[in-house]
C-alpha positions in Angstrom: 86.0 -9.0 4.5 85.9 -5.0 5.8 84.5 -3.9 2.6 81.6 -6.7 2.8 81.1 -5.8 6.8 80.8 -2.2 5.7 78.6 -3.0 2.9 75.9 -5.1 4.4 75.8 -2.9 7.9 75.3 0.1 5.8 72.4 -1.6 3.9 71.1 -3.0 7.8 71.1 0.9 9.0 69.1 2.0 5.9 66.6 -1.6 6.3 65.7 -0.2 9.8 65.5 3.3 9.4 61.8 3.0 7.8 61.3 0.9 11.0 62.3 3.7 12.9 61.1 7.0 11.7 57.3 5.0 11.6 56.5 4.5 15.0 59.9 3.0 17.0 59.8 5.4 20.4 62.9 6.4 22.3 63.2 8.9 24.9 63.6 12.3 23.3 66.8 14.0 24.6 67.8 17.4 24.7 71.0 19.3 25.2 72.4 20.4 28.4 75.2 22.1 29.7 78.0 21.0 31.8 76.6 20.1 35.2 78.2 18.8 38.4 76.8 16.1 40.8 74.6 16.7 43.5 75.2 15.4 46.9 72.0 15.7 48.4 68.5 14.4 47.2 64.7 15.7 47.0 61.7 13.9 46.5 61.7 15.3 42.9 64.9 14.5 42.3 65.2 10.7 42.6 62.8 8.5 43.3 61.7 4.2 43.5 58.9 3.1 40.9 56.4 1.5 43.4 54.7 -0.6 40.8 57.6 -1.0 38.5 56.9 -1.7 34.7 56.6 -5.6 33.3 60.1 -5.4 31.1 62.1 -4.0 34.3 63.2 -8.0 35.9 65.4 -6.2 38.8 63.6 -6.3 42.8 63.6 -2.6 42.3 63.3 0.2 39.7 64.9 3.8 40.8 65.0 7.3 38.6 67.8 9.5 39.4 67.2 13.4 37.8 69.9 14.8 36.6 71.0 18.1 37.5 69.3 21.3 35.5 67.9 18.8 32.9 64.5 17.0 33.0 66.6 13.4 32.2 65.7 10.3 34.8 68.2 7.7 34.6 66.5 4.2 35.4 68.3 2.2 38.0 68.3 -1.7 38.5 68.5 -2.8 41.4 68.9 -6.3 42.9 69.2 -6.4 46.8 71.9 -8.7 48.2 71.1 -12.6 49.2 69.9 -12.5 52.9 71.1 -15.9 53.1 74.9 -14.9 52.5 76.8 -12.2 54.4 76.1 -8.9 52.5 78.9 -7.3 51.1 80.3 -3.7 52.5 80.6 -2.2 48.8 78.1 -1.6 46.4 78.4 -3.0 43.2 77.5 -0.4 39.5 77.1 -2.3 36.2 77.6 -0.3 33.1 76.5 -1.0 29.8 77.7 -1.3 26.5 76.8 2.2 23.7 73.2 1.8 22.9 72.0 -1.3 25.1 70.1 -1.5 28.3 70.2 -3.0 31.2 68.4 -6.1 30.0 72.0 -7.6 28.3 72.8 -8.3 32.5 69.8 -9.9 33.6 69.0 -12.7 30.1 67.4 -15.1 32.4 67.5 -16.3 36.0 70.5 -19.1 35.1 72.6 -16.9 33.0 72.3 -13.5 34.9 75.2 -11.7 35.5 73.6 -9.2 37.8 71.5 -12.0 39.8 74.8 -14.0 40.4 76.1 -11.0 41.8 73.8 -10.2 43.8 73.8 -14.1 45.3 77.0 -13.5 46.2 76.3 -10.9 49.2 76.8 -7.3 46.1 74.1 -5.1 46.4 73.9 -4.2 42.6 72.8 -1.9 40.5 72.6 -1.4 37.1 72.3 2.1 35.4 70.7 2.9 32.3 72.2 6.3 30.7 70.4 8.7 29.1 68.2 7.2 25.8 68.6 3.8 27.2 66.2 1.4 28.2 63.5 2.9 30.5 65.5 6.2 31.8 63.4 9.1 30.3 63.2 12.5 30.3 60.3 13.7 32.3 59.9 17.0 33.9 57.7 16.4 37.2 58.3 13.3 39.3 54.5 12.2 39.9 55.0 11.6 35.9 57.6 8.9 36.0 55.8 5.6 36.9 53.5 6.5 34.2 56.2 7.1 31.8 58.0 4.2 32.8 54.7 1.9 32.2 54.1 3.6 28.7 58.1 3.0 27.5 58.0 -0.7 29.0 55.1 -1.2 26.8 56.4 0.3 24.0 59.8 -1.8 24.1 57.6 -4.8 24.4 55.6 -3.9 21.4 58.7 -4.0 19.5 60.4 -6.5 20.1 57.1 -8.3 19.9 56.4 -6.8 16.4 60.2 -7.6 15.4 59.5 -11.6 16.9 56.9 -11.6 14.3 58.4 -10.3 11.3 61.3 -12.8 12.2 59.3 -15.8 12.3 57.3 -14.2 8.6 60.6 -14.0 7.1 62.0 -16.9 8.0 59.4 -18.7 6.6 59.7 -17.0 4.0 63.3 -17.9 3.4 63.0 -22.0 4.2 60.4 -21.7 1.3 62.1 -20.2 -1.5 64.7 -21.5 -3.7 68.9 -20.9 -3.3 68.8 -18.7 -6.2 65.4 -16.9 -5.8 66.8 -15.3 -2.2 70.0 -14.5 -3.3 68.4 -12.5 -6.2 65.8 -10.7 -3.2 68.7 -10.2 -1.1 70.3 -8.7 -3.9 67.2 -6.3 -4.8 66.1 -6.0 -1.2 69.8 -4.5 -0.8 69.2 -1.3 -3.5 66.1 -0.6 -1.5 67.5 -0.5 1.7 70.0 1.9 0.6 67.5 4.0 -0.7 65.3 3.6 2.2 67.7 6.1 4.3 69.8 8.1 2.3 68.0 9.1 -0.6 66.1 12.2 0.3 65.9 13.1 -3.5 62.7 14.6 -4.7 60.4 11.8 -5.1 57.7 11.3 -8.1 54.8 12.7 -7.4 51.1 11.0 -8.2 48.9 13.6 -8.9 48.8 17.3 -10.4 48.5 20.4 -7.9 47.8 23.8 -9.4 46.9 25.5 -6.5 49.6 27.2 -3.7 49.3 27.7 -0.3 51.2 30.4 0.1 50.9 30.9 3.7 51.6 27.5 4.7 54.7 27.4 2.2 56.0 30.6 3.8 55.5 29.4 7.0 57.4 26.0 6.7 60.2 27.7 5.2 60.4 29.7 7.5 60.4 27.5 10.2 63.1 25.6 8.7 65.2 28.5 8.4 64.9 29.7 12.0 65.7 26.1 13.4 69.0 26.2 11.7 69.9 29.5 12.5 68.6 30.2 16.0 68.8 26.2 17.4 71.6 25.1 15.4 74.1 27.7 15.6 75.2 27.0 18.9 74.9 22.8 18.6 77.4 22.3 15.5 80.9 22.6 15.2 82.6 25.5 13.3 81.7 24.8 9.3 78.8 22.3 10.3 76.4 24.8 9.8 77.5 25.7 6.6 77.5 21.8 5.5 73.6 21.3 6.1 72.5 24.6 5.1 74.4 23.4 1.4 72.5 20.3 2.1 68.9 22.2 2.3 70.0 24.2 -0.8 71.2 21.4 -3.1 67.6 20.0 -2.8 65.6 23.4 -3.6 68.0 24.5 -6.1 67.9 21.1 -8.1 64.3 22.0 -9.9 65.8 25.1 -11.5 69.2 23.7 -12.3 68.4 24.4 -15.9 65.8 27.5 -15.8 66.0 30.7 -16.2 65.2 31.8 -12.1 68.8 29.7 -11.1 70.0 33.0 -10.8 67.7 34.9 -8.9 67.5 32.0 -6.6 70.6 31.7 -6.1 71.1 35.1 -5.0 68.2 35.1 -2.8 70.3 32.3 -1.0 73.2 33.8 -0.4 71.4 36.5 1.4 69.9 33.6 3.4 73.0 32.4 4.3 74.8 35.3 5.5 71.2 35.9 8.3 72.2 32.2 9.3 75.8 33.1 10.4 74.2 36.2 12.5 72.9 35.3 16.1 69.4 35.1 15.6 67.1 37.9 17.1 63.4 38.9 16.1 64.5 41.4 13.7 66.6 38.4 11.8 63.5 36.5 12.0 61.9 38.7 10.5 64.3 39.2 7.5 64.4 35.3 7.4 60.8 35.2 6.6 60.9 37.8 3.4 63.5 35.6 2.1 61.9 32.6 2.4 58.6 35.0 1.0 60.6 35.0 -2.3 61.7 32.0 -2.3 58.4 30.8 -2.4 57.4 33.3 -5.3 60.0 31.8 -7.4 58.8 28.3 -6.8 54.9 30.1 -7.5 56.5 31.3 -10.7 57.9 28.0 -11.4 54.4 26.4 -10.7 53.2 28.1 -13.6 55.9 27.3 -16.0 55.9 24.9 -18.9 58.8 22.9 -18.7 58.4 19.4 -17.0 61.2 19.8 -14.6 59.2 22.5 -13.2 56.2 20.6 -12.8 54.2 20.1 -9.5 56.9 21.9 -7.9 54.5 22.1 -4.3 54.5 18.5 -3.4 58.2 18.6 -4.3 58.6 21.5 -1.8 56.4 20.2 0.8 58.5 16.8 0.7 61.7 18.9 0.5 60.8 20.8 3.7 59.2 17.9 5.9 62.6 15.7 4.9 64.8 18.2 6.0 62.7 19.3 9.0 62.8 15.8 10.6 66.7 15.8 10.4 67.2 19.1 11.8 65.1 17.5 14.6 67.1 14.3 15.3 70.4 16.4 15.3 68.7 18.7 18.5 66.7 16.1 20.5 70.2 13.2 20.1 72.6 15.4 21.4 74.9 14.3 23.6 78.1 12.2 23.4 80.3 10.5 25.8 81.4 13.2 27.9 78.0 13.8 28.9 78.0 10.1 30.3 81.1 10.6 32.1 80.6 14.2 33.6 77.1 13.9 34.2 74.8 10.6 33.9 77.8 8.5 36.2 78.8 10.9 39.1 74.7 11.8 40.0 73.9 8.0 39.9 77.4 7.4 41.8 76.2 9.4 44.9 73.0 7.9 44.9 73.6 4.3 45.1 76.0 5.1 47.8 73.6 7.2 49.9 70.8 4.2 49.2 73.2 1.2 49.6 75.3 1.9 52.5 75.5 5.4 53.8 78.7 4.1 55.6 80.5 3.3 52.4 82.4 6.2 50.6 83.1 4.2 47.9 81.6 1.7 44.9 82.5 -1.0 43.5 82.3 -1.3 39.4 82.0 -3.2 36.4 81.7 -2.0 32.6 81.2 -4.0 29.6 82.2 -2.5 26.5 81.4 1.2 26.6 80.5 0.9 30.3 84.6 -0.2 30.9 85.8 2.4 28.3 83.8 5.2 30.4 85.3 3.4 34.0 88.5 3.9 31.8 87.8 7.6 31.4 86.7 7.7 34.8 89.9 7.0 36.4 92.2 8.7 33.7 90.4 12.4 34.8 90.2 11.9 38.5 93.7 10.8 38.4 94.6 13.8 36.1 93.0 15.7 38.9 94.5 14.1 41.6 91.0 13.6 42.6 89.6 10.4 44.4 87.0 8.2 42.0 85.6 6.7 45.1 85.8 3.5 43.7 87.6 0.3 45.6 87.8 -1.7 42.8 86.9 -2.0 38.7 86.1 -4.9 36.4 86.0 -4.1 32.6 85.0 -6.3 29.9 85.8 -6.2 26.7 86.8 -2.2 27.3 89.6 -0.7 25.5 90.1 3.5 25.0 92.9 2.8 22.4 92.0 0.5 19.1 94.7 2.3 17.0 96.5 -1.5 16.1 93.8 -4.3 16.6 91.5 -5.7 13.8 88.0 -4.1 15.4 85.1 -4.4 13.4 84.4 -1.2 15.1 86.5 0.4 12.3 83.5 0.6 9.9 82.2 3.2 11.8 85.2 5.7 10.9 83.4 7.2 7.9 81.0 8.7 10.5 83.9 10.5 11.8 83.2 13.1 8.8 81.1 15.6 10.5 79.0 16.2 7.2 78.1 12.2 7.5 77.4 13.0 11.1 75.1 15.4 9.4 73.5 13.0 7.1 73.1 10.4 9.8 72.4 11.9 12.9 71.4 8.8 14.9 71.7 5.3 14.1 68.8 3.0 15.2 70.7 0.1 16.1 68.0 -1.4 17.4 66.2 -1.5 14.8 68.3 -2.3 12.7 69.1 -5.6 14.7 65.7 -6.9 14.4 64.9 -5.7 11.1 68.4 -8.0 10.1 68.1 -10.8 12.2 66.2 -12.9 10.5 69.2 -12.5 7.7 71.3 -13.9 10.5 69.8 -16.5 12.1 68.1 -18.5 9.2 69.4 -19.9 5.9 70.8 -18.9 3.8 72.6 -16.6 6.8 73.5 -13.6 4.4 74.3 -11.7 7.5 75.8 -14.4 10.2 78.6 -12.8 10.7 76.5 -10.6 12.8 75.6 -13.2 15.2 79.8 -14.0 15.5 80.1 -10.1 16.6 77.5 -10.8 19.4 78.6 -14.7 20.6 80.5 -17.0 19.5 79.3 -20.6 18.6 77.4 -22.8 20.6 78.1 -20.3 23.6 74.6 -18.5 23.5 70.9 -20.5 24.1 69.5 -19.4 20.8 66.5 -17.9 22.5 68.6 -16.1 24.8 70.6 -14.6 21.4 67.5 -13.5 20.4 66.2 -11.8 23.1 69.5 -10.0 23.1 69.1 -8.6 19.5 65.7 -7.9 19.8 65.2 -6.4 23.2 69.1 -5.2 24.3 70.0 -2.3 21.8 68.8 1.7 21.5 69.3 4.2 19.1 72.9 5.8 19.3 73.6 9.5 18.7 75.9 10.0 15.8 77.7 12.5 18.0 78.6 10.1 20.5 79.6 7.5 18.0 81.8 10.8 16.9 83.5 10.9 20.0 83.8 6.7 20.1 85.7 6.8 17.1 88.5 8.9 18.0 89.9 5.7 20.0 90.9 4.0 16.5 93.1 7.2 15.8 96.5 7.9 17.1 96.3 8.8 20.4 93.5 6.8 21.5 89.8 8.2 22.7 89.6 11.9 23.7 87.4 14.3 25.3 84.8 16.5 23.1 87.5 19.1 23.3 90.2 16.8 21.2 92.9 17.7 23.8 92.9 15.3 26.6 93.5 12.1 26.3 92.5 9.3 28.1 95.0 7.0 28.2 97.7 9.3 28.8 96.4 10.2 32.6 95.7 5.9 33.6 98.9 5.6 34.9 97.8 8.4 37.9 95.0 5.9 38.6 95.2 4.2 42.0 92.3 2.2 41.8 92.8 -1.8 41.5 91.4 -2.9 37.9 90.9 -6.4 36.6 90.8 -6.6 32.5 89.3 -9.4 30.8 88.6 -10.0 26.8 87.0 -13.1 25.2 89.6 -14.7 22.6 87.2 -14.2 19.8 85.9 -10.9 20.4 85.6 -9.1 17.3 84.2 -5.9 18.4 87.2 -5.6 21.2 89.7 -8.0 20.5 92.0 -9.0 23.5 95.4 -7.1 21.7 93.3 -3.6 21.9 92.5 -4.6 25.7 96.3 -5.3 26.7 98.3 -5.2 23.6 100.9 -7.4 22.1 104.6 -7.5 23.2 105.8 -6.4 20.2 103.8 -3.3 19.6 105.0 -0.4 19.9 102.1 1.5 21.0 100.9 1.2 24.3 97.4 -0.7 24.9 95.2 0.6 28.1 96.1 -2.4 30.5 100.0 -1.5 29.5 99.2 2.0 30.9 98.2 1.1 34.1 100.9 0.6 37.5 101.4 -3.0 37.3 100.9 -3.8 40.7 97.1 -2.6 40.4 95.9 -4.2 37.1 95.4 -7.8 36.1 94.4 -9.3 32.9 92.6 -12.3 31.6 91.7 -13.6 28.3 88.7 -16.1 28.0 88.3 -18.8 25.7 91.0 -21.7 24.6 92.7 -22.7 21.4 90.4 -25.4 20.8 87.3 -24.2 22.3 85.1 -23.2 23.9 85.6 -19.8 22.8 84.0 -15.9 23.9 83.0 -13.5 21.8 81.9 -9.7 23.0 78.5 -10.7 25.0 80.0 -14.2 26.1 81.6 -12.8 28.7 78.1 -11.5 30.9 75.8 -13.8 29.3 77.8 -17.0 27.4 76.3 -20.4 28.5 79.6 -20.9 30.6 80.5 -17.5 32.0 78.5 -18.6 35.0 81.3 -21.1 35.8 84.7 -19.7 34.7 84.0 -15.6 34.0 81.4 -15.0 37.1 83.4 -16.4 39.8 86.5 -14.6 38.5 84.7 -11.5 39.3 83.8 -12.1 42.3 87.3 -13.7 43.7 88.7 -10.5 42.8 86.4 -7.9 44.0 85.9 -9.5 47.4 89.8 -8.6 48.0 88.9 -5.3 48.1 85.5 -4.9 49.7 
């Protein structure tokens, strides 16, 4: 069952990624240091979308700017009922790792965050950085234009994605049993082709004649980014991993001609300016190189043998390939530490200066990644002996240790090899969720075990599902999927560094902390969330003081049953998970 899961996810990521590099639009990020929350706010700093965009369903849309970055993270917020007594806390949703804040707001009868805010919680719901509407935009009077242009954008697509579900579904109910297992068998090759492959491609036409200049310059360009941009973004030995990469591609043309040699040694002087910090004069040196390199592809133009044949278009392909993933690995860069240490404590000061300047502290909820960074919230602050100022936390579905449980999560761990990272640099779940769901939701259901990882049976409105898939999910860094996957190793999730570990510190934590898990949740099963007695590793609820933590699973031997998104949008979470919530967050507003 693994192997299949891993199979068919890894032919859904290479399905969407031609989706995604032709015209899918998510905020571009770049890197930025460690930063430390601000405690007092200018008018370019945060501010409220007067005319908030059509996909935004909250009463009010706010941007909070992130310290010495140009990032905006989007805020949700719903005000509290007037017609119940307004609650002294207010209440922070966090989301799960590449969704938005639409997965807490599905409709008016099934939102989480409307229920909430009926009850008297003033709440809020933050999208992080490359989520949903938050942005990065340098100059405030820009954001309500931005915000208009992204809501339209995400509507496009999930538009566009409605369509080509309905085409191929239609598709499907009219061919035969044996004619769509035979596409879904061919359609499979091409998919995993579509994103891995960057092989030199066949080219349709002959082209004799160079431009030099333009050659030079790409190479050049290409060069520079990975020595001058990259050099202080990867890891130790990363650098040397995609330079290899570049290389393997050029060198594969003269594999069996007589300039290997002299390109190869033209290289290797390459390589050695790449491990130099770069400065003009390496610039400089960089571009003579990539000057001969060119003359020995000019040379090759003119040679007879038919590997060496229309070697520009190959080049120009080459180049352009590479380029674009040099580019994804700089603009997605940043992992869950960035979340924790930056995004969360500026948004944390503002909804408390906004809601109820009395109030030192929040109340919060996380689902899925949201819990696991509430997790890591409380496990550094506690380290620290610092406050949290938080009265209370709900997680759902949240574990930072998987080490023992069946996750399906686990097919992510060959990303954990930083040259995959490399490879793969982002992962367009989005797109890849609506590019697959008409595989999932109509016969002959090649990929319904897809819909099972979302909701269980019978527990989601199938419009609802949809709307999930098609308008909840981002693209995800590989970096902080990097990060993610150190929680199904021993030890449990770390920090970037590798030496501090979550779970070891919960135990410090004196913040109250209610645990649930759905009883079919395949993604976060309820063992990773508290463990079984007979383990003999500790699971995160285990770690905490038993007289602040309580834990509930969701769902019953014979039905109904919860799966991962059951639990904040399931057709009965209004009724048993909802009220749950809010019986034990009001003991300690």
């Amino acid at each position: 069952m693994t192997i299949t899961i891993q199979t068919d996810m890894l032919c859904a990521l290479r399905l969407a990624s031609s989706t995604f590099r032709s015209g899918f639009r998510y905020p571009i990020p770049v890197r930025s240091p460690v930063r430390f929350p601000v405690r007092a706010y200018s008018d370019d700093v945060v501010q409220k979308v007067t005319n908030k965009p059509s996909i935004c369903t909250a009463d009010e849309l706010h941007y909070v700017h992130v310290p010495t970055s140009d990032w905006r993270l989007a805020l949700w917020r719903y005000n509290p009922n007037p017609q119940v007594s307004r609650k002294k806390h207010p209440l922070l949703l966090l989301s799960g790792v590449g969704t938005n804040a639409i997965g807490y707001d599905l409709s008016p009868e099934s939102s989480f965050a409307r229920y909430m805010s009926g009850q008297g919680f003033d709440t809020w719901i933050l999208e992080v950085r490359g989520a949903g509407l938050s942005m990065q935009e340098k100059y405030a009077k820009d954001v309500e234009r931005s915000a208009h242009a992204i809501s339209s954008q995400m509507e496009s697509t999930a538009e566009r994605a409605k369509e080509v579900a309905v085409n191929e579904e239609q598709t499907l109910r009219s061919t035969s049993e044996r004619e769509r297992e035979v596409e879904v068998s061919v359609s499979s090759v091409a998919k995993e082709r579509a994103l891995m492959d960057f092989d030199l491609p066949a080219t349709n036409g002959v082209t004799t004649t160079w431009d030099e200049i333009e050659l030079v310059t790409k190479l050049t360009e290409t060069l520079t980014t990975l020595s001058q941009r990259l050099s202080g973004f990867l890891v130790e030995g990363q650098l040397n991993t995609i330079s290899a990469r570049l290389f393997d591609q050029l060198h594969k043309p003269f594999e069996d001609s007589q300039l290997l040699d002299l390109f190869n040694e033209i290289w290797d002087m390459l390589l050695t300016l790449l491990e130099t910090d770069g400065n003009s004069a390496i610039a400089g040196q960089i571009r003579d190189l990539g000057q001969r390199l060119v003359n020995i592809f000019e040379e090759g133009q003119r040679s007879v043998s038919p590997q060496l044949y229309d070697l520009q278009d190959r080049f120009f392909t080459t180049i352009d390939d590479f380029q674009k993933q040099l580019d994804l690995i700089v603009k997605y860069d940043w992992d869950f530490d960035h979340y924790l240490e930056e995004d969360i404590p500026a948004v944390m000061d503002y909804v408390r200066a906004q809601s109820n300047p009395k109030a030192d502290k929040l109340l919060a909820i996380g689902h899925s990644m949201g819990g696991i960074l509430l997790y890591g919230m409380l496990s550094k602050y506690g380290s620290e002996g610092r406050d949290p100022k938080l009265a209370a936390v709900v997680t759902l579905a949240s574990s930072v240790d998987y080490t023992t449980s069946n996750s399906t999560l686990k097919m992510l761990l060959p990303l954990a090899n930083p040259a995959q990272a490399l490879n793969v640099p982002v992962v367009p779940l989005g797109a890849m969720l609506s590019a697959t769901y008409p595989l999932s939701s109509s016969p002959p259901y090649v990929l319904s075990w897809l819909n099972n990882l979302i909701s269980a049976e019978d527990m989601m409105h199938p419009e609802l599902l949809k709307k999930l898939v098609l308008n909840n999910f981002c693209t995800i860094p590989t970096k902080l999927l990097l990060q993610l996957t150190t929680a199904f190793r021993e030890g449990g999730l770390r920090d970037r560094s590798g030496n501090f570990l979550y779970k070891d510190h919960l135990h410090q934590s004196t913040v109250p902390v209610l645990a649930l898990a759905g009883d079919r949740d395949l993604i976060c099963p309820p063992d990773a969330v508290y463990g079984v007695y007979y383990s003999k590793v500790l699971k995160t609820v285990k770690l905490f003081p038993e007289d602040l933590v309580k834990y509930k699973v969701f769902g019953q031997p014979e039905g109904p049953h919860y799966a991962h998104y059951d639990l904040v949008g399931g057709r009965l979470a209004v009724e048993e998970v909802y009220p749950c919530i809010v019986e034990f967050l009001n003991k300690y507003d």
